[in-house]
N, C-alpha and C positions, 0 to 999 in steps of 0.2 A: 504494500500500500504506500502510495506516494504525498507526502504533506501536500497541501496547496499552501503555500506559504506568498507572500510580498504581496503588490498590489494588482487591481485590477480596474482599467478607466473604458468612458464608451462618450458618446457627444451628442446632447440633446439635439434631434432633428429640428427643433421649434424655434429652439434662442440660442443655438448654438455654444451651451456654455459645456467644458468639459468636468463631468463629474469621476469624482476618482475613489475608490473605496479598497477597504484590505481586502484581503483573498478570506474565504471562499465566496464572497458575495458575486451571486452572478446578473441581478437585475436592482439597478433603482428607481425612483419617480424622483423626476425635477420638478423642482417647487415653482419653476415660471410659471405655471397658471395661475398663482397666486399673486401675481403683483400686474399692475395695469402696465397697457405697452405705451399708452401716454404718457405718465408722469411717474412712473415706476413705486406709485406708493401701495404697499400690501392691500386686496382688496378681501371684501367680508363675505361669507354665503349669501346668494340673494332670496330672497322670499318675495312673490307677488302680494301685494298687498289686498288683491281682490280673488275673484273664482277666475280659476283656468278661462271659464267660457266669455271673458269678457276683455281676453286679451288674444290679439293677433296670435300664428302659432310660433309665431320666432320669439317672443318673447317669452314662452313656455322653456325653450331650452335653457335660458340662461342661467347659469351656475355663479356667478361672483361679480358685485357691482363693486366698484370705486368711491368711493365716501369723499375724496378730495374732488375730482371731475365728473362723477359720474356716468364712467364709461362701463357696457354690459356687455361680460365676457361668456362664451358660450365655451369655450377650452377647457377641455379637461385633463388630467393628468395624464402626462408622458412616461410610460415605460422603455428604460432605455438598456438596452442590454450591454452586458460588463466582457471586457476580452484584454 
């Protein structure tokens, strides 16, 4: 049996940021979907404030508003594989 020993990195498809982690990790999730691509301030879960049926269907998807600009991100977590 062979240790997996040192590191192992891969490169977000999304934001292109490179993540790097110990060995044996072989997948992670980049935390970009979490911060807005406007003004890169962390965004919160969203919640519609009314019923599904009273909002267009794109605004169903939305997963994380912006509190500073209020931009709506429909992004969700990247799995990025480790090699």
């Amino acid at each position: 049996m062979v240790a997996k020993i040192g590191f192992v990195e891969g490169k977000c498809g999304v934001c292109g940021k490179t993540l790097r982690r110990r060995r044996p990790a072989g997948l992670v999730v980049c935390d970009c979907y979490e911060f807005c691509p406007v003004c890169r301030t962390k965004m919160t879960p969203y919640s519609p404030d009314l019923s599904p049926r009273q909002y267009s269907a794109s605004d169903i998807d939305v997963l994380y508003q912006c509190s500073n600009c209020g931009y709506k991100s429909k992004q969700k977590p990247v799995e990025i594989k480790l090699t």
